[in-house]
N, CA, C and O of each residue as an XYZ file, in Angstrom:
712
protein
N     -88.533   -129.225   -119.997
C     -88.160   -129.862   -121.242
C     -88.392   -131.365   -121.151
O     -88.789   -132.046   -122.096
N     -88.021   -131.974   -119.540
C     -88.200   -133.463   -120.154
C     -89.203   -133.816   -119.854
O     -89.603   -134.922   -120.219
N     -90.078   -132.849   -118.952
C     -91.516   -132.880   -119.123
C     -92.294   -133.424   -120.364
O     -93.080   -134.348   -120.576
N     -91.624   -132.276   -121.190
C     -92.604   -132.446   -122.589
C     -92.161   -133.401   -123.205
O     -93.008   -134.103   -123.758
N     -90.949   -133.728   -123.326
C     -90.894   -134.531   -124.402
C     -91.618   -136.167   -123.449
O     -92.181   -137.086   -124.045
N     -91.407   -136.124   -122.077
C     -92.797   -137.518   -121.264
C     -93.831   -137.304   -122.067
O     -94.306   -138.134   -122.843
N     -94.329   -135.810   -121.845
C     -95.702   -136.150   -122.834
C     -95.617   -136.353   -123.918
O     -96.325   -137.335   -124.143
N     -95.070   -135.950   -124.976
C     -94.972   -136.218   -126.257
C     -95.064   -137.813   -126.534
O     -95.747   -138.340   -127.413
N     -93.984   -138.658   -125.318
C     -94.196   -139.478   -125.899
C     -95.106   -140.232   -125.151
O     -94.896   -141.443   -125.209
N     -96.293   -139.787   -124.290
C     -97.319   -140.747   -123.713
C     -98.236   -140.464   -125.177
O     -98.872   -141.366   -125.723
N     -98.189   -139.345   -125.585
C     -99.151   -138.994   -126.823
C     -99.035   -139.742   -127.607
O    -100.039   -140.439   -127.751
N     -98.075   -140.004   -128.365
C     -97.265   -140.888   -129.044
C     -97.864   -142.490   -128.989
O     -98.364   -143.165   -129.889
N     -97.618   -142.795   -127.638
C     -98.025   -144.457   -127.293
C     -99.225   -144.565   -127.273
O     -99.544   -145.582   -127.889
N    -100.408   -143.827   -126.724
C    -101.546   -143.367   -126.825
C    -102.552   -143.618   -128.352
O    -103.572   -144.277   -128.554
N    -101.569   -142.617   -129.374
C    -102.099   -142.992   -130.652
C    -101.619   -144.198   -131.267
O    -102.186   -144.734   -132.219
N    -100.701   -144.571   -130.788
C    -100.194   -146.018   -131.337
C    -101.162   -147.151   -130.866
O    -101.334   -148.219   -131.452
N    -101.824   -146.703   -129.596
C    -102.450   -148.169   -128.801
C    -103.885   -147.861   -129.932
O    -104.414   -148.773   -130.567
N    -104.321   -146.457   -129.996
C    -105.604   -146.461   -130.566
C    -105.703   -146.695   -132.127
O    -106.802   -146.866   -132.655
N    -104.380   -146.698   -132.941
C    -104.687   -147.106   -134.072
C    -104.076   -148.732   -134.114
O    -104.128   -149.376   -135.162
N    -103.648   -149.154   -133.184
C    -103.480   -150.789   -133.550
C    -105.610   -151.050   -133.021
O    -106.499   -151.380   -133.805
N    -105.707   -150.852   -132.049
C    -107.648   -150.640   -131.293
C    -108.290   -150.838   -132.697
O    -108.968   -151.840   -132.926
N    -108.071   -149.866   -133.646
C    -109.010   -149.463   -134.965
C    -108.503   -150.679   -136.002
O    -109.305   -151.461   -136.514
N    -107.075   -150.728   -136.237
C    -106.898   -151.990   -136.781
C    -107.536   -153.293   -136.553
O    -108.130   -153.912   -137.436
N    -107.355   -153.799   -135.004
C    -108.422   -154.966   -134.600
C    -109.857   -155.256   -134.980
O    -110.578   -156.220   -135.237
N    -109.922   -153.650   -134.866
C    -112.137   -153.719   -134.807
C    -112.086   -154.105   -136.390
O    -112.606   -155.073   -136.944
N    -111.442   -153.244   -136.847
C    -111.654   -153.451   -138.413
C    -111.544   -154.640   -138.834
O    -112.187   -154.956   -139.835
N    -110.756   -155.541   -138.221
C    -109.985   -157.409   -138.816
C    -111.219   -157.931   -138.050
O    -111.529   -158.918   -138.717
N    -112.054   -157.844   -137.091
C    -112.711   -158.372   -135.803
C    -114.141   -158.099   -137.755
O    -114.229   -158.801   -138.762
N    -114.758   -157.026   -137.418
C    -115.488   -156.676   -138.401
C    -115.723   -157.756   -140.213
O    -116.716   -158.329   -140.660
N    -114.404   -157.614   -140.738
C    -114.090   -158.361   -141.796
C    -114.243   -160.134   -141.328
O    -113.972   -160.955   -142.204
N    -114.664   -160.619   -139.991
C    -114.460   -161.963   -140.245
C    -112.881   -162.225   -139.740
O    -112.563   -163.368   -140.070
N    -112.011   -161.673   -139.186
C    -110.628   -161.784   -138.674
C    -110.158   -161.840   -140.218
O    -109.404   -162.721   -140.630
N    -110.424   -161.313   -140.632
C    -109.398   -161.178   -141.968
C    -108.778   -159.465   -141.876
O    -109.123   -158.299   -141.685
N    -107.829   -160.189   -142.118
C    -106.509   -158.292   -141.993
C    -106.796   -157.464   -143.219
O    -107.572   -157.678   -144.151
N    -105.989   -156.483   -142.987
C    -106.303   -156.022   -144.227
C    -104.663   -155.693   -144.442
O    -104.077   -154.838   -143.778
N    -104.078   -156.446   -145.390
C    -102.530   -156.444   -145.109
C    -101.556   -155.242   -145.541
O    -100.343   -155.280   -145.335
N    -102.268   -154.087   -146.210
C    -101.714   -153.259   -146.777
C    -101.838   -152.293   -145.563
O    -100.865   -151.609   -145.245
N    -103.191   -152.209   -144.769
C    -103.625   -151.375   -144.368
C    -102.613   -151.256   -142.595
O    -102.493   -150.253   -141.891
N    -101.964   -152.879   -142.308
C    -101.289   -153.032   -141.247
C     -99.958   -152.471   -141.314
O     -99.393   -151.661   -140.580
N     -99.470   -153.260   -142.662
C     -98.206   -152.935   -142.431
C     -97.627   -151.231   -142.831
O     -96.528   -150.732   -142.587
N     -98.590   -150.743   -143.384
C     -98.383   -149.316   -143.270
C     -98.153   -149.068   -141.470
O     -97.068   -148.920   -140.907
N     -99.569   -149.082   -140.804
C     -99.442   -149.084   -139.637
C     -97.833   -149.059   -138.942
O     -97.103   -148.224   -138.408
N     -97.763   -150.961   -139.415
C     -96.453   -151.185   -138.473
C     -95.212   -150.102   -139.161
O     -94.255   -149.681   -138.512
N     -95.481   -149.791   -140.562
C     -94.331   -149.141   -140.771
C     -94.597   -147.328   -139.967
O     -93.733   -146.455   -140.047
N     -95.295   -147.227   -139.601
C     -95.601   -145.510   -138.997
C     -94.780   -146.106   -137.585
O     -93.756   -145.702   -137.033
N     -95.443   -146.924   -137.358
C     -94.939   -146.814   -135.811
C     -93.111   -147.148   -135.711
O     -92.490   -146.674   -134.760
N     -92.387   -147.989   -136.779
C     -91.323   -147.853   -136.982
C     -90.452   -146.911   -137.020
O     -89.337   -146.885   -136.499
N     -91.041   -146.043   -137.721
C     -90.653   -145.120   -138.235
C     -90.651   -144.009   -137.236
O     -89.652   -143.289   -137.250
N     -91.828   -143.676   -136.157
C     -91.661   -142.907   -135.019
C     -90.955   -143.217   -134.252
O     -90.324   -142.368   -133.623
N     -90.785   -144.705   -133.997
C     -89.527   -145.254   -132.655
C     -88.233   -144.928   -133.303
O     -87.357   -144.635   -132.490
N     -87.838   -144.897   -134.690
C     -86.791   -144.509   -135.154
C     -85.947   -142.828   -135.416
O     -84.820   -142.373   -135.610
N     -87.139   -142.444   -135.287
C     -86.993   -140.913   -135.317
C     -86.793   -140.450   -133.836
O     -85.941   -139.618   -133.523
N     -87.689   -141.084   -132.898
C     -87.174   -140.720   -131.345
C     -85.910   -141.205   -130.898
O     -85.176   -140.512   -130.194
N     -85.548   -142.627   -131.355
C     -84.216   -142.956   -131.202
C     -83.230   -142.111   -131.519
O     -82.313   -142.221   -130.704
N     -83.006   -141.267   -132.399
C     -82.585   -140.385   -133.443
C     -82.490   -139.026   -133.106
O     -81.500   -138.395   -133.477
N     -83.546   -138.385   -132.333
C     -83.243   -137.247   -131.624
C     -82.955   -137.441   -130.200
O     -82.667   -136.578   -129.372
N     -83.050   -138.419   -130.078
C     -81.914   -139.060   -128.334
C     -80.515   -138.521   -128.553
O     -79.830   -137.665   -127.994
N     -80.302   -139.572   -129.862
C     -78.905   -140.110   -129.847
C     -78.555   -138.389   -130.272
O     -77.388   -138.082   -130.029
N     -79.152   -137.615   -130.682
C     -78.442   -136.374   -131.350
C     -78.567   -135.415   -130.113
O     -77.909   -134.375   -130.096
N     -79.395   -135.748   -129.085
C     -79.117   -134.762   -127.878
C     -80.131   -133.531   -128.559
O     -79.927   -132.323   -128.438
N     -81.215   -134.139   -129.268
C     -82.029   -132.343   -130.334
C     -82.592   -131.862   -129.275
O     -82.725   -132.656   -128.344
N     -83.118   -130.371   -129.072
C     -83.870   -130.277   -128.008
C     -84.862   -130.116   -128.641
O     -84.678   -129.976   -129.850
N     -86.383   -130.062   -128.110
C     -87.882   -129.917   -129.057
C     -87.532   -129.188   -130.343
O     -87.619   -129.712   -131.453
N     -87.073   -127.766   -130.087
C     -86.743   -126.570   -130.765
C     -86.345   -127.236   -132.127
O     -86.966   -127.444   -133.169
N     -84.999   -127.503   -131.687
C     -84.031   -128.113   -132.935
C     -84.681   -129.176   -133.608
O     -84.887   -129.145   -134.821
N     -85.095   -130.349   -132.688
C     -86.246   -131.298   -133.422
C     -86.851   -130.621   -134.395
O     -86.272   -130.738   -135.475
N     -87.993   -129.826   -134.409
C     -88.865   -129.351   -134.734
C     -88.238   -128.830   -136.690
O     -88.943   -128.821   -137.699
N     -86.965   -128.527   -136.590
C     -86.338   -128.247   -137.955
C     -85.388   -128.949   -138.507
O     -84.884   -128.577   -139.567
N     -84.965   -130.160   -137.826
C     -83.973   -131.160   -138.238
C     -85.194   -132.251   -138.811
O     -85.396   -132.540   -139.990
N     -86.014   -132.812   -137.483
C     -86.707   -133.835   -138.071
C     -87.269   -133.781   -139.668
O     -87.108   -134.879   -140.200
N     -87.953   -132.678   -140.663
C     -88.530   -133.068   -141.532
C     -87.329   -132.854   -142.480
O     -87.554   -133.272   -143.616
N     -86.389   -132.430   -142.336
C     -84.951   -132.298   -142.961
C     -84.713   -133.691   -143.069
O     -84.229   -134.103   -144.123
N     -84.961   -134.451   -142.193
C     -83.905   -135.803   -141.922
C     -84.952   -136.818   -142.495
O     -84.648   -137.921   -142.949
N     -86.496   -136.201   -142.402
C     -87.469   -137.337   -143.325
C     -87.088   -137.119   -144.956
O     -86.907   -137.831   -145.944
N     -87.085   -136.403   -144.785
C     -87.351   -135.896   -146.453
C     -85.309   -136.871   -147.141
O     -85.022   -137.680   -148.024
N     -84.466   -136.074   -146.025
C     -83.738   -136.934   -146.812
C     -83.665   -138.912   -146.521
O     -82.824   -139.657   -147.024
N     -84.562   -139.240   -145.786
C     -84.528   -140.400   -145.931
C     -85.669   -141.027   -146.521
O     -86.017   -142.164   -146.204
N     -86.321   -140.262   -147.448
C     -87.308   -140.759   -148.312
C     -86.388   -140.813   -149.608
O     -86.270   -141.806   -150.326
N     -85.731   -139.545   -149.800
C     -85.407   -139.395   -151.072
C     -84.264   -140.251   -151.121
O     -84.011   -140.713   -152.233
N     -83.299   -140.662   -149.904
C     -82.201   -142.155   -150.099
C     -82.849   -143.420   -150.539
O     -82.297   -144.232   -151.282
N     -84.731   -143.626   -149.768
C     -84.986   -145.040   -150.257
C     -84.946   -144.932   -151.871
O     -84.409   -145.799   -152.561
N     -85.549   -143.815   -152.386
C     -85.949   -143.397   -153.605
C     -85.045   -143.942   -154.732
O     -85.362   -144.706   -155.644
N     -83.403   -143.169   -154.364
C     -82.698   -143.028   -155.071
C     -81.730   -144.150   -154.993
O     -80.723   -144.090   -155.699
N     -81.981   -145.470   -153.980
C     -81.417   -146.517   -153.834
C     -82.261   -147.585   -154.739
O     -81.821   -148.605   -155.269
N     -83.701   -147.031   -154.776
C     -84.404   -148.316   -155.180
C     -83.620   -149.297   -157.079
O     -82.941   -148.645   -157.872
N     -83.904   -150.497   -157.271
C     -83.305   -150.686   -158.248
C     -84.553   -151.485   -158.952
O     -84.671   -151.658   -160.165
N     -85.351   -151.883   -158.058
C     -86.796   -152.114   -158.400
C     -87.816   -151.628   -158.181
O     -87.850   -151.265   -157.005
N     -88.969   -151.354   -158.860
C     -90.277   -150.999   -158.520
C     -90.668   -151.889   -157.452
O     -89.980   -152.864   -157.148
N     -91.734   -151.592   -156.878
C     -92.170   -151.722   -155.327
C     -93.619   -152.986   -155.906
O     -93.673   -154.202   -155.722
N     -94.353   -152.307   -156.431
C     -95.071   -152.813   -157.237
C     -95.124   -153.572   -158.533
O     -95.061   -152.968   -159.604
N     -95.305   -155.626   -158.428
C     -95.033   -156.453   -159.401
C     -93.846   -156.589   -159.582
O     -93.542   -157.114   -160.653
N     -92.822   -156.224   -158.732
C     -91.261   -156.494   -158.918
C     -91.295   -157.728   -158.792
O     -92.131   -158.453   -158.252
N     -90.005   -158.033   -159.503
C     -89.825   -160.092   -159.219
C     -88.513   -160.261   -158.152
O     -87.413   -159.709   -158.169
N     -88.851   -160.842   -157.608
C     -87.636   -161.141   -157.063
C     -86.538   -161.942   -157.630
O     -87.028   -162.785   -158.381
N     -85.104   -162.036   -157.573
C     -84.308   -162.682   -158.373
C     -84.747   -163.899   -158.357
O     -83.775   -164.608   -158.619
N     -85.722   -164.577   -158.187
C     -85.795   -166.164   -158.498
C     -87.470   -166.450   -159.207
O     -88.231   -167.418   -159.177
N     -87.562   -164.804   -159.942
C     -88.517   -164.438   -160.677
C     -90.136   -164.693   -159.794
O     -91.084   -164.684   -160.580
N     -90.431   -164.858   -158.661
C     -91.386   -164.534   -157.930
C     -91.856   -163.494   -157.304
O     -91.267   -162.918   -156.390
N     -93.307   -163.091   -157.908
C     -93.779   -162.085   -157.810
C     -93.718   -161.711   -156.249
O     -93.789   -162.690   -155.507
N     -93.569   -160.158   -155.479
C     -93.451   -159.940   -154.142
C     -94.333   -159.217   -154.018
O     -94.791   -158.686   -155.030
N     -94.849   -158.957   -152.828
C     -96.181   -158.179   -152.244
C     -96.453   -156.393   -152.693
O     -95.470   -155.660   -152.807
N     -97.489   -155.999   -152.855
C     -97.563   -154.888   -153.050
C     -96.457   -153.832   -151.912
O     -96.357   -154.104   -150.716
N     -96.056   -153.194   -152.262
C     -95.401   -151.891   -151.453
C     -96.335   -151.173   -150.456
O     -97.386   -150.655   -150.831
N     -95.958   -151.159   -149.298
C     -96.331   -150.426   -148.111
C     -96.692   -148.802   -148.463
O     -96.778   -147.930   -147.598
N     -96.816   -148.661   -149.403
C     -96.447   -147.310   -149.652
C     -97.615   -147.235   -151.038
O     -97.366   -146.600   -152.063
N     -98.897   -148.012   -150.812
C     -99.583   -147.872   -151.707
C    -100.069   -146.548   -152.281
O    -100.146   -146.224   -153.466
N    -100.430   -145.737   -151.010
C    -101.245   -144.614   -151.299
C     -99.973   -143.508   -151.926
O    -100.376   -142.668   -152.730
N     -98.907   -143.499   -151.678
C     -98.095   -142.415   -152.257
C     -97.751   -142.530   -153.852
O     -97.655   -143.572   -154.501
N     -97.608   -141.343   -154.259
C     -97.341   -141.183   -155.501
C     -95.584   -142.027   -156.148
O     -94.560   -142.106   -155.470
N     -95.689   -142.316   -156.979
C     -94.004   -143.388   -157.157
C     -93.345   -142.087   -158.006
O     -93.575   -141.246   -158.874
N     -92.313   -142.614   -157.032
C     -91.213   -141.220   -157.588
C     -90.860   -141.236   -158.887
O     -91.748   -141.757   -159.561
N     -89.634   -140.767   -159.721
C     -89.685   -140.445   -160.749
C     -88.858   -141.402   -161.293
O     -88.680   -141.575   -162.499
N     -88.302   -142.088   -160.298
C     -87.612   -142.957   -160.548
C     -88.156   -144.535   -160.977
O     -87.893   -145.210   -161.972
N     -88.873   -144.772   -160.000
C     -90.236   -146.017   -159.901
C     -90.838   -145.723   -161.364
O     -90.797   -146.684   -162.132
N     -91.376   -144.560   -161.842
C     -92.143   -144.878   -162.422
C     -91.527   -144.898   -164.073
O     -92.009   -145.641   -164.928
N     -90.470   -144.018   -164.320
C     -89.750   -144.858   -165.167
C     -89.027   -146.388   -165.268
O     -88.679   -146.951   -166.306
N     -88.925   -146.813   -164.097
C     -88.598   -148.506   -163.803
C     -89.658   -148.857   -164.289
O     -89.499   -149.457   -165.352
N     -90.873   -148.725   -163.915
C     -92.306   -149.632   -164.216
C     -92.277   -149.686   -165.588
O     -92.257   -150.757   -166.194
N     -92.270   -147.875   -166.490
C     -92.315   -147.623   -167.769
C     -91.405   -148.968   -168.815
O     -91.671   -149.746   -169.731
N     -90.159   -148.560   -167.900
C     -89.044   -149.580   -169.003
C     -89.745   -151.094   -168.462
O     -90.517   -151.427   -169.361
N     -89.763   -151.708   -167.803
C     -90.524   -153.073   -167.225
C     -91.768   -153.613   -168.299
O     -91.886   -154.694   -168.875
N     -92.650   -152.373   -168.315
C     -93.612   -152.155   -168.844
C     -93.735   -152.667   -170.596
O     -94.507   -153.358   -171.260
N     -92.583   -151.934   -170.822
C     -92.590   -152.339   -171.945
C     -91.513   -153.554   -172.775
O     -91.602   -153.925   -173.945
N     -90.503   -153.993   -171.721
C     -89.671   -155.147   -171.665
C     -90.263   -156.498   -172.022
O     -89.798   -157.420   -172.691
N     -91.697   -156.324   -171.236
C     -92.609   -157.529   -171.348
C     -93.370   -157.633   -172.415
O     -94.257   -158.465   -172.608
N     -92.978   -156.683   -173.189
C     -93.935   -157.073   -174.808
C     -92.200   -158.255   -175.717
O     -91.024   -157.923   -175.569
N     -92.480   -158.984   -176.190
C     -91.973   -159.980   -176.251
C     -90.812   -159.067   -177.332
O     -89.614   -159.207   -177.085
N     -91.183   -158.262   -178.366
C     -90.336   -157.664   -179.475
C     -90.631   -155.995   -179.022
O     -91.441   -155.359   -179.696
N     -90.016   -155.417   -177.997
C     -90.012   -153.920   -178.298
C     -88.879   -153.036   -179.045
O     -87.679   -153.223   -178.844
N     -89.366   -152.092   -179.895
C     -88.805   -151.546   -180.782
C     -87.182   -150.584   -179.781
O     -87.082   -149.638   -178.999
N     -86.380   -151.406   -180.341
C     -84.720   -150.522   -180.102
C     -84.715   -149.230   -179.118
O     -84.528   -148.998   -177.924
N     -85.124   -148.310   -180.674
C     -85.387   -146.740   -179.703
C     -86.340   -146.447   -179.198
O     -86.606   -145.247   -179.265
N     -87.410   -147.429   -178.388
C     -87.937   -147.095   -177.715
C     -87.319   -147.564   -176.403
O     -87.178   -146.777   -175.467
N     -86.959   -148.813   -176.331
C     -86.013   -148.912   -175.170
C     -84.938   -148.046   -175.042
O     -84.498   -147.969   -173.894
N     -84.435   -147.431   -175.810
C     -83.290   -146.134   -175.797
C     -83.886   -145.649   -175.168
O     -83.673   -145.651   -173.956
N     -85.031   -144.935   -175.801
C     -86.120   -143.679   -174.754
C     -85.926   -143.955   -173.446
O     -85.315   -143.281   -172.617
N     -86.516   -145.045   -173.306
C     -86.941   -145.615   -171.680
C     -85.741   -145.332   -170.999
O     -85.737   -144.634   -169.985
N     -84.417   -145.972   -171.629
C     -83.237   -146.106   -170.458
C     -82.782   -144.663   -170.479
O     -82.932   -143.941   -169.494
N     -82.309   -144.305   -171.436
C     -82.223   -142.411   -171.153
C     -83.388   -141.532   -170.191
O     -83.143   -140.542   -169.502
N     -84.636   -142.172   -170.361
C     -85.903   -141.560   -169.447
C     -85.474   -141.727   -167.537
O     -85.748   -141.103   -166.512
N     -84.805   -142.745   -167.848
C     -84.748   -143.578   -166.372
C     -83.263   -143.477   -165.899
O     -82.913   -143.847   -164.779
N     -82.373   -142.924   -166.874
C     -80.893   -142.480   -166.006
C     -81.031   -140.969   -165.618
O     -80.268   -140.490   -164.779
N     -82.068   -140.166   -166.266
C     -82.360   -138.504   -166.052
C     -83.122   -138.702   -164.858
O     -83.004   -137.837   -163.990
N     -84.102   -139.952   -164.584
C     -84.733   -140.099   -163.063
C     -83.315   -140.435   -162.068
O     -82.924   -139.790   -161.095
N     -83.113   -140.851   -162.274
C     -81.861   -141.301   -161.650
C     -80.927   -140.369   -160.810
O     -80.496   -140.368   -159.657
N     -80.804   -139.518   -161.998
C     -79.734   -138.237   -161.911
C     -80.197   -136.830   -161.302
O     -79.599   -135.809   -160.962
N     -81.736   -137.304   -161.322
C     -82.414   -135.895   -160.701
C     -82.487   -136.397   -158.919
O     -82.387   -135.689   -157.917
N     -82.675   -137.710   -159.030
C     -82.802   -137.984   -157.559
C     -81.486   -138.359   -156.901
O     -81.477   -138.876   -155.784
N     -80.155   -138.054   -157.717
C     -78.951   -138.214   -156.762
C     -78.960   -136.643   -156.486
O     -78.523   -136.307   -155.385
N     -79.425   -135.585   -157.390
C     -79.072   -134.042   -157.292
C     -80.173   -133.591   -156.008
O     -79.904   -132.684   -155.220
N     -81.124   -134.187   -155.969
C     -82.374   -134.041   -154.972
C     -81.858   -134.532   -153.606
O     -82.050   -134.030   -152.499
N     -81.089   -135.739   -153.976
C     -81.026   -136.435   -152.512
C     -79.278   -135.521   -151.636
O     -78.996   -135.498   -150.438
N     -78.648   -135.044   -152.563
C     -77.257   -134.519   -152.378
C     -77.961   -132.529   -151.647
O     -77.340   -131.722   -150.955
N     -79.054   -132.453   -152.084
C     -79.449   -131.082   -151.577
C     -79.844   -131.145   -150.367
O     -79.597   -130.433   -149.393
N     -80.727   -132.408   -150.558
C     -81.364   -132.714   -149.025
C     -80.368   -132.713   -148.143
O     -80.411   -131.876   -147.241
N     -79.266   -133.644   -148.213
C     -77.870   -133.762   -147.460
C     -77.441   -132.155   -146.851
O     -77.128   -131.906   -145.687
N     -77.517   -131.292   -147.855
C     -77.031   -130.261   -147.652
C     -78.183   -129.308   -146.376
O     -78.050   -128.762   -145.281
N     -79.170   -129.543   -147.273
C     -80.373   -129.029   -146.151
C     -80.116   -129.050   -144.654
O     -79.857   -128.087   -143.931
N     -80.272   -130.689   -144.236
C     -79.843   -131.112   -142.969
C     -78.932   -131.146   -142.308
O     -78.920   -131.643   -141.182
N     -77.299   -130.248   -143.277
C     -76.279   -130.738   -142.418
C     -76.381   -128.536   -141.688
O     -75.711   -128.113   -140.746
N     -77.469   -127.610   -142.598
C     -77.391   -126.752   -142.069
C     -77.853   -126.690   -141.221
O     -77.669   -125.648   -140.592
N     -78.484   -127.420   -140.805
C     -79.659   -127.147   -139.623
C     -79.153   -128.369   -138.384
O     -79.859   -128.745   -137.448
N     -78.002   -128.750   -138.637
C     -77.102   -129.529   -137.193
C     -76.269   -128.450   -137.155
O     -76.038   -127.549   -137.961
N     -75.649   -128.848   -135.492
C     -74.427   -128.741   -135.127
C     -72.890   -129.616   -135.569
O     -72.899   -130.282   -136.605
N     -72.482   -129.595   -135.295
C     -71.061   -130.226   -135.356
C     -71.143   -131.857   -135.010
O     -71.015   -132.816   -135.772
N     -71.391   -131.817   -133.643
C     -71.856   -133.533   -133.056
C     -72.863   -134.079   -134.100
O     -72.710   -135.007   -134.894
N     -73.784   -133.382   -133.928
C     -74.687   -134.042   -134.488
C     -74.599   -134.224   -135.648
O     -75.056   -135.321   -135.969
N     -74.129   -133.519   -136.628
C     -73.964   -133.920   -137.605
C     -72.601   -135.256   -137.364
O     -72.641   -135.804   -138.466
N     -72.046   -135.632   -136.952
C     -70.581   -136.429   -136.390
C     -71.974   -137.193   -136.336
O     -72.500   -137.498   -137.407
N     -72.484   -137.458   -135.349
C     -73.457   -139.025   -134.892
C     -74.155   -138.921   -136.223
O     -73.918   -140.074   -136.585
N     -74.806   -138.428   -137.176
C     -75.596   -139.006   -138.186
C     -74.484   -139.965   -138.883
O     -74.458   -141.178   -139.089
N     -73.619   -138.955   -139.147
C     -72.278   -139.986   -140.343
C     -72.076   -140.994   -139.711
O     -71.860   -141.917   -140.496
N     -71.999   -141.540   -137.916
C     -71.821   -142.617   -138.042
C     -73.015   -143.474   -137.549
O     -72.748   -144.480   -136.892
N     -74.187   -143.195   -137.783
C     -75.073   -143.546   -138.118
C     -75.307   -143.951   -139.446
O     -76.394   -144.512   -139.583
N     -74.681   -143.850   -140.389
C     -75.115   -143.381   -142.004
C     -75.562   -143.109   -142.215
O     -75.719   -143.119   -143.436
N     -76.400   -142.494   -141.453
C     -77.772   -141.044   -142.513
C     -76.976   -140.595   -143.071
O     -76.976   -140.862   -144.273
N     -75.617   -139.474   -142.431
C     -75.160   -138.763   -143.725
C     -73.930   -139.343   -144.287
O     -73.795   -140.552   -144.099
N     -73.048   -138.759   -144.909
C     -71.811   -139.322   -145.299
C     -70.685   -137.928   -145.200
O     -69.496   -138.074   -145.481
């Protein structure tokens, strides 16, 4: 067992060394110019794997259990950023009304939530929009809302079947779960 999981994670460091390798050639190629969407995805994968190994440490998973907790425990921590977000990712302002960088998360589809934010945004910025159409929008965007607290409360449920007792104990005080 701790065999594998050594290898797993020489595999692991392995593809990490060869896609930062492909990142370089590519910036080396362009003239040392990055390609900034294309990194910080990067840096966010590799985050995201040191965080997930941290994670089946601290839970004691063995491969086995890994193998059916981990996409339990992605899925509900996609659908928490989801259902936390209060801005779009894309052209959001920051409170001192300056525009912020595209979202790391270019290539994925924007949840249902995002994209009613954009919708109501969207149309905020026409200087006179009509009443009930902003009705529409905000009723459009509390049903996104409400589908992704019912989505994210299943997921919860998903993952707490597929722990034990501890482990479910170390997520809560972790705050993954509650």
């Amino acid at each position: 067992m701790l065999r594998r999981f050594q290898l797993i994670s020489i595999a692991l460091c392995l593809t990490t060394l060869a896609t930062v390798g492909v990142v370089t050639a590519r910036s080396r190629q362009r003239g040392g110019q990055k390609a900034p969407d294309e990194t910080s995805q990067i840096d966010a994968n590799i985050r995201q794997a040191q965080t997930m190994r941290r994670i089946q440490q601290q839970l004691g998973a063995s491969e086995t259990e890994w193998q059916i907790i981990q996409p339990r425990l992605k899925r509900l921590m996609e659908l928490s950023r989801q259902a936390s977000r209060r801005t779009s990712s894309q052209g959001a302002r920051s409170p001192k009304g300056q525009a912020r960088g595209p979202s790391t998360r270019t290539s994925r589809e924007p949840s249902g939530v995002q994209k009613a934010l954009n919708d109501l945004r969207t149309l905020m910025s026409d200087p006179n929009p009509r009443p009930e159409q902003v009705s529409a929008k905000l009723v459009t965007l509390r049903r996104a809302k409400e589908i992704a607290k019912q989505r994210l409360a299943q997921a919860r449920i998903e993952l707490q079947l597929a722990l034990n007792v501890h482990q479910e104990a170390r997520l809560v005080l972790m705050g993954i779960l509650e």
